[in-house]
C-alpha positions as CSV (number, residue, x, y, z in Angstrom):
1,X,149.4,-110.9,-113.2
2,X,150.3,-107.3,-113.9
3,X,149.5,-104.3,-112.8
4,X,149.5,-100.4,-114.2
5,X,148.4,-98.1,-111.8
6,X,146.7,-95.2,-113.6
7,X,146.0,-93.6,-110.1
8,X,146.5,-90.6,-108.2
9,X,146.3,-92.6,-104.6
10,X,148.6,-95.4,-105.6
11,X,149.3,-96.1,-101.7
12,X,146.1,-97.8,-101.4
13,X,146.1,-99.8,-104.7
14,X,149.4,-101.1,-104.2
15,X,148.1,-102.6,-100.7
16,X,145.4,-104.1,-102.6
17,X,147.7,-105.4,-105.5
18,X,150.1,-106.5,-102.7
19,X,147.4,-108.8,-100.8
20,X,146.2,-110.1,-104.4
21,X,150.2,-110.9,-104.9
22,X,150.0,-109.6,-108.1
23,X,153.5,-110.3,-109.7
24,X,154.5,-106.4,-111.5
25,X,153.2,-103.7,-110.0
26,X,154.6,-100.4,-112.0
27,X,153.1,-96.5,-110.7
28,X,153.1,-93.5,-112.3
29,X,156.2,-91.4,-111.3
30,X,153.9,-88.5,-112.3
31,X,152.0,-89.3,-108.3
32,X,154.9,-90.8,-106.2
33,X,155.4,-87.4,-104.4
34,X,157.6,-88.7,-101.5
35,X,156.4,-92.1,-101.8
36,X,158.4,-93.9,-104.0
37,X,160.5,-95.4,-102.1
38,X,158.2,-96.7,-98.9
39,X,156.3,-98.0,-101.8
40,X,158.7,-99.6,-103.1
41,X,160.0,-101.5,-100.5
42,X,156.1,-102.6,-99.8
43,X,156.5,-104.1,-103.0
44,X,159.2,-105.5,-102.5
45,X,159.0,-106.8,-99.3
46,X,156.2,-109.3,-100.0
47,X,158.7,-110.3,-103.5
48,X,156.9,-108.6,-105.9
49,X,158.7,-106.5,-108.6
50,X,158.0,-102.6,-109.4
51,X,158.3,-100.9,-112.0
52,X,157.6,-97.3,-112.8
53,X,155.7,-95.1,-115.4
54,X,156.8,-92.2,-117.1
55,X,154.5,-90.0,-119.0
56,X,156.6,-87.6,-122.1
57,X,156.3,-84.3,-119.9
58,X,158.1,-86.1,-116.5
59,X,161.7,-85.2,-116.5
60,X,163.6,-88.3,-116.3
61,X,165.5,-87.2,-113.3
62,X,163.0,-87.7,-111.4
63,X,163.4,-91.3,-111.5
64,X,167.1,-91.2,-111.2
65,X,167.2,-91.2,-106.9
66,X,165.2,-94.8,-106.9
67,X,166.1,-96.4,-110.2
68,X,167.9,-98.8,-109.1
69,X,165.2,-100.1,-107.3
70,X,163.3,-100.9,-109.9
71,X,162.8,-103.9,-111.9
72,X,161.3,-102.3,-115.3
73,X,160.6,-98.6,-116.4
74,X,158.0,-97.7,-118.7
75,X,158.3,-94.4,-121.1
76,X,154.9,-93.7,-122.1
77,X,155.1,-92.6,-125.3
78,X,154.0,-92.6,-129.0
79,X,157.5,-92.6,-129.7
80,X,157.3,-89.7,-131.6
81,X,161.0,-87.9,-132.2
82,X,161.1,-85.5,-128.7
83,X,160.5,-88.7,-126.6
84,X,163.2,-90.6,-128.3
85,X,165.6,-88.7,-126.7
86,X,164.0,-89.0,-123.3
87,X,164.3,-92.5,-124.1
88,X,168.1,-92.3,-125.2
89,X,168.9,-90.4,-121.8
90,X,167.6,-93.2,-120.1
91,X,169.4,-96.1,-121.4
92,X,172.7,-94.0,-121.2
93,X,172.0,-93.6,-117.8
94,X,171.0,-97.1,-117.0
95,X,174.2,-98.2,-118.9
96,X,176.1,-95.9,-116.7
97,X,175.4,-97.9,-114.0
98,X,175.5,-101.2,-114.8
99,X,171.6,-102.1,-114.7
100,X,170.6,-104.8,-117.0
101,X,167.5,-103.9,-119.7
């Protein structure tokens, strides 16, 4: 089972997804605020994998201080031109450091 969190309290819906052991849990980066990484770890402490969310307006950057955390990033996107290059920053930068896609 998967899980994207359309939330803006993902700190409680992880803790439910985490008891139910749901395998991917992915969060908007949108609502992290200073939780990403605590979060993270939750999720990865009982061996679940999490992913993240970003919506066209996010900056990528703001992903780039946990990325490598992170099992699978989502762009959310109707791929339209201006969010291909979002997209084409990203996979340069995961390149860049060596995470496999």
């Amino acid at each position: 089972v998967s899980a994207h969190l359309m939330v803006t309290n993902p700190s409680f819906w992880v803790q439910q997804l985490v008891d139910i052991k749901c395998e991917w849990i992915c969060m908007h980066a949108e609502v992290l605020d200073g939780l990403a990484f605590r979060l993270i770890d939750q999720i990865h402490n009982a061996n679940l994998k999490a992913g993240i969310v970003l919506n066209p307006e996010t900056p990528i950057e703001s992903i780039f201080p946990y990325i490598e955390l992170l099992i699978q990033a989502l762009l959310a996107s109707d791929l339209l031109k201006e969010h291909l290059i979002k997209l084409l920053l990203f996979v340069i930068y995961v390149k860049k450091k060596g995470i496999v896609m």
